[in-house]
C-alpha positions in Angstrom: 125.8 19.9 38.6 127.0 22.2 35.7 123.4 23.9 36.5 124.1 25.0 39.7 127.5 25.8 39.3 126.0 28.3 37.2 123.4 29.6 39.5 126.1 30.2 41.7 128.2 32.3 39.8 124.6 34.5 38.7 124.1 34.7 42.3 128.1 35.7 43.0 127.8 38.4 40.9 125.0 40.1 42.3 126.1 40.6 45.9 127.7 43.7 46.9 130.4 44.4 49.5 129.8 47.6 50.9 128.1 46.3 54.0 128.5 43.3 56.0 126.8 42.5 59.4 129.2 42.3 62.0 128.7 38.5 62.8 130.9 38.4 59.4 134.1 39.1 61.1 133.5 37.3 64.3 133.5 33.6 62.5 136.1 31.6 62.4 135.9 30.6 58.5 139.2 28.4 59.1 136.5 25.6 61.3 136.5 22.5 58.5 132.3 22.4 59.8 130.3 25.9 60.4 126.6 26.8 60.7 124.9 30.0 60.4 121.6 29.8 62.1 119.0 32.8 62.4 115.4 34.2 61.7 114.2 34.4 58.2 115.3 37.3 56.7 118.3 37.8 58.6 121.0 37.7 56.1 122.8 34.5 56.4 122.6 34.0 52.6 124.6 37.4 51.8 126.8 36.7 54.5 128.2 33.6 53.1 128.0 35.2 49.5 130.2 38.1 50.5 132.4 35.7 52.5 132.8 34.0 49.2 133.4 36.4 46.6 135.4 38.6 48.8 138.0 35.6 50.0 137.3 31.8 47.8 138.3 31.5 44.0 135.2 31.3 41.8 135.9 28.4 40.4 135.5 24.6 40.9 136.9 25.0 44.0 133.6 26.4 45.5 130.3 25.5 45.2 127.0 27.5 46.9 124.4 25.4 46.6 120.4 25.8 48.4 119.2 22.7 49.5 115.4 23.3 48.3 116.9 23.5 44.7 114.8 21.0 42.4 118.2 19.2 41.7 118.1 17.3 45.4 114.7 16.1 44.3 116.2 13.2 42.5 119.5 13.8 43.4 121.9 13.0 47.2 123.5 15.5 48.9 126.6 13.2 49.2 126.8 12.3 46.3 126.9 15.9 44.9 129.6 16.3 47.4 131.6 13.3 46.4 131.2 14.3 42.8 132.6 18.4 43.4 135.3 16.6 45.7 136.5 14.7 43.0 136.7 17.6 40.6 139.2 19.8 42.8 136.3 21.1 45.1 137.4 22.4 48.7 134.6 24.7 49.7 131.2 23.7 50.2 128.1 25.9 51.0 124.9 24.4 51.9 121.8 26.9 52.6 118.0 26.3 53.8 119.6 22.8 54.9 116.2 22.3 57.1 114.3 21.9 53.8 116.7 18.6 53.1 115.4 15.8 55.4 118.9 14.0 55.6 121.2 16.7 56.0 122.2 16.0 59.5 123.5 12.5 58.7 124.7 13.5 55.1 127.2 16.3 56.5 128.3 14.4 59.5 129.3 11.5 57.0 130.6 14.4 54.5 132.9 15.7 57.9 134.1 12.5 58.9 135.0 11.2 55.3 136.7 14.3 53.6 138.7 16.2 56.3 140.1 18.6 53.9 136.1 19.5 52.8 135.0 23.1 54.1 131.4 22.7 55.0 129.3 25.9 55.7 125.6 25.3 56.4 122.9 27.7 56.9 119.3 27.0 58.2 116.3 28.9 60.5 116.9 29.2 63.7 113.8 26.7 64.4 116.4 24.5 63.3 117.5 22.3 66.6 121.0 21.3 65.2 122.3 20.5 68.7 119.4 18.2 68.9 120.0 16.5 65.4 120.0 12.5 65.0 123.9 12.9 63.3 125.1 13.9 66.7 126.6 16.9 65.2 127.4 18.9 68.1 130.5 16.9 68.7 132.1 18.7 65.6 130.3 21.8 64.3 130.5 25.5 65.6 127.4 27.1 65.3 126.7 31.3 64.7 123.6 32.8 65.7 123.1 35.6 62.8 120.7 37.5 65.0 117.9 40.5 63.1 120.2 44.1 62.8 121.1 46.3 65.5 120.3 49.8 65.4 124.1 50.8 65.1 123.8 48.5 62.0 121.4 49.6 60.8 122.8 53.1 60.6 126.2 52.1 58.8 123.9 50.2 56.1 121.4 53.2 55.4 123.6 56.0 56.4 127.4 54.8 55.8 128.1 56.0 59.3 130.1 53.3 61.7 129.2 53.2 64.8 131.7 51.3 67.6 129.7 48.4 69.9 129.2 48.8 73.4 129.1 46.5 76.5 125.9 46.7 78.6 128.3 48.2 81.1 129.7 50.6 79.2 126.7 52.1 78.1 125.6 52.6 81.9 128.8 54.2 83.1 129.9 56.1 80.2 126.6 56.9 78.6 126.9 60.8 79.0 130.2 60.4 77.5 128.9 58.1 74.7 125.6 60.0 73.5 127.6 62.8 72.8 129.9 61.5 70.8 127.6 59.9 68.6 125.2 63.1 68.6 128.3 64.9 67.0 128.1 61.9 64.3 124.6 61.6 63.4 121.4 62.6 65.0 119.9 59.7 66.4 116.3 60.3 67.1 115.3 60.5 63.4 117.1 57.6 62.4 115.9 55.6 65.6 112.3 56.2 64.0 113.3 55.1 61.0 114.9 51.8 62.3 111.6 51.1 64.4 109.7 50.8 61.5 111.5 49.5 58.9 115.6 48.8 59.9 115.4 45.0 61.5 116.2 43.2 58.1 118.5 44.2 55.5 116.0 43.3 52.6 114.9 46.7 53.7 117.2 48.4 51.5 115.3 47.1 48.0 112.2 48.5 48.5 110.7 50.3 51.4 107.4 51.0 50.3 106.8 47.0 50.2 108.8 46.2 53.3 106.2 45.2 55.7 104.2 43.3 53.0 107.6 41.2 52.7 108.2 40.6 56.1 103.8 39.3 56.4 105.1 36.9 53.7 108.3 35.9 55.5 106.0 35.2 58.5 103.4 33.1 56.6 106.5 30.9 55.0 107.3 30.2 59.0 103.7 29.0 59.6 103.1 27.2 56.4 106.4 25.9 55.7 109.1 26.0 57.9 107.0 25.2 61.3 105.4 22.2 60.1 108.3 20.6 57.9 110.4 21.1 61.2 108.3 20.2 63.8 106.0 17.7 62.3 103.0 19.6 63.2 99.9 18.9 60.9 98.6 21.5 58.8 95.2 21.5 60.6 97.0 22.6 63.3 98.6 25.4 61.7 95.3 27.5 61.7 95.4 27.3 65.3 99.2 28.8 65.5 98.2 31.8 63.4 95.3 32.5 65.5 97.8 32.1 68.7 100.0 34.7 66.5 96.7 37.0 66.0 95.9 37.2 69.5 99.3 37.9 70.6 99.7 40.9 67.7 97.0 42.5 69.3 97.9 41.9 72.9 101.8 42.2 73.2 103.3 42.3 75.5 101.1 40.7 77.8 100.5 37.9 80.5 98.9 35.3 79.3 96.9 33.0 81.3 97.6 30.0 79.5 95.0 27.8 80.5 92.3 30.4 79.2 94.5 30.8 76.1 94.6 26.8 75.2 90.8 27.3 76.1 89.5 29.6 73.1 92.3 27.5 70.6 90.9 23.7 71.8 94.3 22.4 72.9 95.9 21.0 75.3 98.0 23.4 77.7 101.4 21.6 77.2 100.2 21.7 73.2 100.2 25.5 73.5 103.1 26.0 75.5 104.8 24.0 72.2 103.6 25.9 70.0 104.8 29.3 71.8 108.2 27.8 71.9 108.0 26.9 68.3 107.2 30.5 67.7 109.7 31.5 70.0 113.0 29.6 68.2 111.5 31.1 64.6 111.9 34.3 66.1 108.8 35.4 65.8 108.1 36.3 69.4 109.7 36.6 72.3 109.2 34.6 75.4 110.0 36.5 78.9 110.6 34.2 81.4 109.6 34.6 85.4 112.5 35.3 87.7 112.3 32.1 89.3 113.0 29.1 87.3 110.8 27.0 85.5 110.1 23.9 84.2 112.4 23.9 80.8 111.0 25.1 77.2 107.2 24.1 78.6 107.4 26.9 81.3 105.0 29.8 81.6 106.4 32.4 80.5 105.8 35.5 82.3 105.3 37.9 79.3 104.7 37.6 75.5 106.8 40.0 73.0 106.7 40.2 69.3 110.3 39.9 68.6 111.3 43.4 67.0 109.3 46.5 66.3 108.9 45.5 62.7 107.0 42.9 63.3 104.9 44.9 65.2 104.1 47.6 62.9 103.6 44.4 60.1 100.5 43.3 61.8 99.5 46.8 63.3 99.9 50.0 61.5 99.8 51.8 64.8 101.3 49.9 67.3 101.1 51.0 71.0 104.2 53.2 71.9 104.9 52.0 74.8 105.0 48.4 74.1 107.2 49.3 70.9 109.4 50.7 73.8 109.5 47.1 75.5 110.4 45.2 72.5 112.9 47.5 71.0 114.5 47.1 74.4 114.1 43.3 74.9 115.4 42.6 71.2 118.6 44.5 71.3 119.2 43.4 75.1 118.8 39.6 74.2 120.5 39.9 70.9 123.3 41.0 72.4 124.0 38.3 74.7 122.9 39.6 78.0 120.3 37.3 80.8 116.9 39.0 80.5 114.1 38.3 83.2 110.6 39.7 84.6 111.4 41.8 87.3 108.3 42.7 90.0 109.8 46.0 90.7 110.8 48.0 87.0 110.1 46.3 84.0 113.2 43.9 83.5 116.0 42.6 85.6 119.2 42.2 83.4 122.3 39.5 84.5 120.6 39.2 87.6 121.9 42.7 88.6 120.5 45.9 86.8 116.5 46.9 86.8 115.6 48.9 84.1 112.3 51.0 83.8 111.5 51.8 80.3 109.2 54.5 79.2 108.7 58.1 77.8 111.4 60.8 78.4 109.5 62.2 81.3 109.4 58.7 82.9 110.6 59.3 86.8 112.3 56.8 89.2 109.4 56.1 91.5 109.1 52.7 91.2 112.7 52.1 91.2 114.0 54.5 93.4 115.2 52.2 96.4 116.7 49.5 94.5 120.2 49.4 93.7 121.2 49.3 90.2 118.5 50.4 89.1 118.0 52.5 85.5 115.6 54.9 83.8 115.7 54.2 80.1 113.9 57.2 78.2 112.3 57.4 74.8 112.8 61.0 72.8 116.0 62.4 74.2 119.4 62.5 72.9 121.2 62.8 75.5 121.0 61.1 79.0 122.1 62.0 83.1 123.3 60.3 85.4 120.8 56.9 85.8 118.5 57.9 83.1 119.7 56.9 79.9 118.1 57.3 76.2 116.9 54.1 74.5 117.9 54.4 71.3 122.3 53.9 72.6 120.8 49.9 74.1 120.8 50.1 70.2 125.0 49.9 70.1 125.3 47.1 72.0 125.9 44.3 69.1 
């Protein structure tokens, strides 16, 4: 125990405060049970650091602890727990709790049994807590830490805040917007920037390795995470990196699943499982059909990488206008709003806007008798009346 005690005060003293993602100051720290869920990568272990060091005594009163630490090898979560109680401990913080096969029931029995115990637990967002054998969902308040926005990603790499938007705001008052910010920074270059390599905050250590980071984060999903989660044998695993190859290449596109499970020897509802499993690791996005469908095994209508970084990970020269799609879909989704195919334009947002996405000379033609309907344009700073840039769907979270 004195070991990690001491990890976590190495670890304490290495985080910096300048910038915190704006989940940070939407939690509410005061819950006796949080979690902190989201994609590798994503921050959730800075965010509880900072939260930490910035507001909890460094003492014996708090403990941050990583599950996958050799200590819970031979050694109970509980009884760790039980042990930092007893010495004066109030604040516990338990990360990668997917890589410890009995956390669900340890912290329920932690929750129930020590009231006056802080619990804040952080895990991937494969991670089905709602679904968890503890019947957690009764008592813990989950967070969805979600990749960075492009307005965060400006106050991280340029010290420049930036104010969040509702979807509606940015459709009414973009004119007013855009040239406000314009006046503040100039957006296009920094847009590029973010496309590439702005997503993650490890970003900020070393550029020139960034995207060989982020193929490693990726192979931890497929190796590790995927199959410790999900029970899926590592035979099997060749198949979902092949699935991931072909999508790389392809996004966004329609698959024709039974073709698909075809060339990769399994079973349909097999393949629609391992799209989801994809899916909740954030790896790729799933757009569903505007009608409903049959639960987490539906077709879905299109396949998306998740962000742009990904996309320029496994492609040095990914196609522009599908990097258009994704940047859209990513900071649309991320930000709360209903996403769906949409025959006419290219989405159909909270069952009440169309959006057509493209190029700054993209026209209204095949949107132009449909009510609510928006042009969102690549390369300009400033938009007019329903044509709108894409870069300001980038201050919506």
């Amino acid at each position: 125990m004195e070991r990690l005690f001491e990890l976590f005060r190495q670890r304490i003293k290495r985080i910096s405060l300048n910038f915190k993602r704006s989940l940070y100051d939407e939690i509410d720290w005061d819950e006796q049970l949080i979690a902190i869920v989201g994609a590798r990568g994503s921050g959730k272990t800075t965010l509880m650091l900072q939260y930490i060091k910035k507001n909890l005594p460094i003492n014996k009163q708090t403990l941050y602890v990583s599950l996958d630490d050799i200590y819970f090898y031979e050694n109970k979560l509980v009884d760790l727990a039980e042990k930092f109680i007893k010495y004066g401990g109030k604040y516990l913080f338990l990360d990668e709790v997917h890589k410890y096969p009995t956390w669900s029931i340890e912290v329920k029995n932690l929750y129930d049994n020590f009231p006056d115990l802080k619990i804040v637990i952080s895990g991937s967002s494969i991670l089905e807590i709602f679904k968890s054998y503890a019947d957690l969902s009764r008592r813990i308040i989950v967070y969805k830490l979600p990749e960075m926005s492009f307005r965060e990603f400006i106050e991280f790499h340029k010290g420049i805040k930036l104010n969040k938007y509702s979807l509606t705001e940015i459709l009414y008052n973009h004119e007013k917007l855009s040239t406000e910010i314009n006046d503040k920074i100039k957006p296009l270059p920094a847009f590029k920037d973010y496309l590439k390599f702005g997503v993650y905050p490890f970003f900020g250590k070393n550029i020139k390795r960034y995207h060989e980071k982020l193929r490693q984060i990726i192979d931890v999903v497929l190796n590790i995470d995927i199959p410790q989660t999900k029970n899926i044998e590592m035979a099997n695993i060749v198949k979902t990196k092949k699935l991931l190859g072909i999508i790389a290449s392809l996004s966004p596109f329609k698959p024709n699943i039974t073709d698909l499970a075809k060339d990769l020897n399994v079973h349909r509802n097999t393949l629609l499982q391992y799209l989801n499993y994809l899916a909740k690791a954030e790896i790729i996005y799933l757009l569903p059909a505007g009608k409903k469908g049959d639960g987490q095994l539906a077709k879905p209508e299109k396949i998306y990488l998740h962000n742009t970084n990904i996309m320029y990970a496994m492609n040095e020269n990914p196609d522009i206008g599908n990097m258009r799609e994704t940047f859209f879909v990513n900071q649309i989704v991320n930000a709360n709003n209903k996403l769906q195919y949409s025959k006419k334009g290219d989405f159909l947002i909270n069952n009440k806007f169309t959006f057509e996405i493209g190029g700054k000379g993209k026209k209204f033609k095949q949107i132009a008798d449909i009510k609510n309907s928006f042009v969102v344009a690549d390369e300009i700073e400033y938009g007019f009346e329903n044509k709108l840039p894409l870069w300001l769907f980038g201050l919506l979270y």
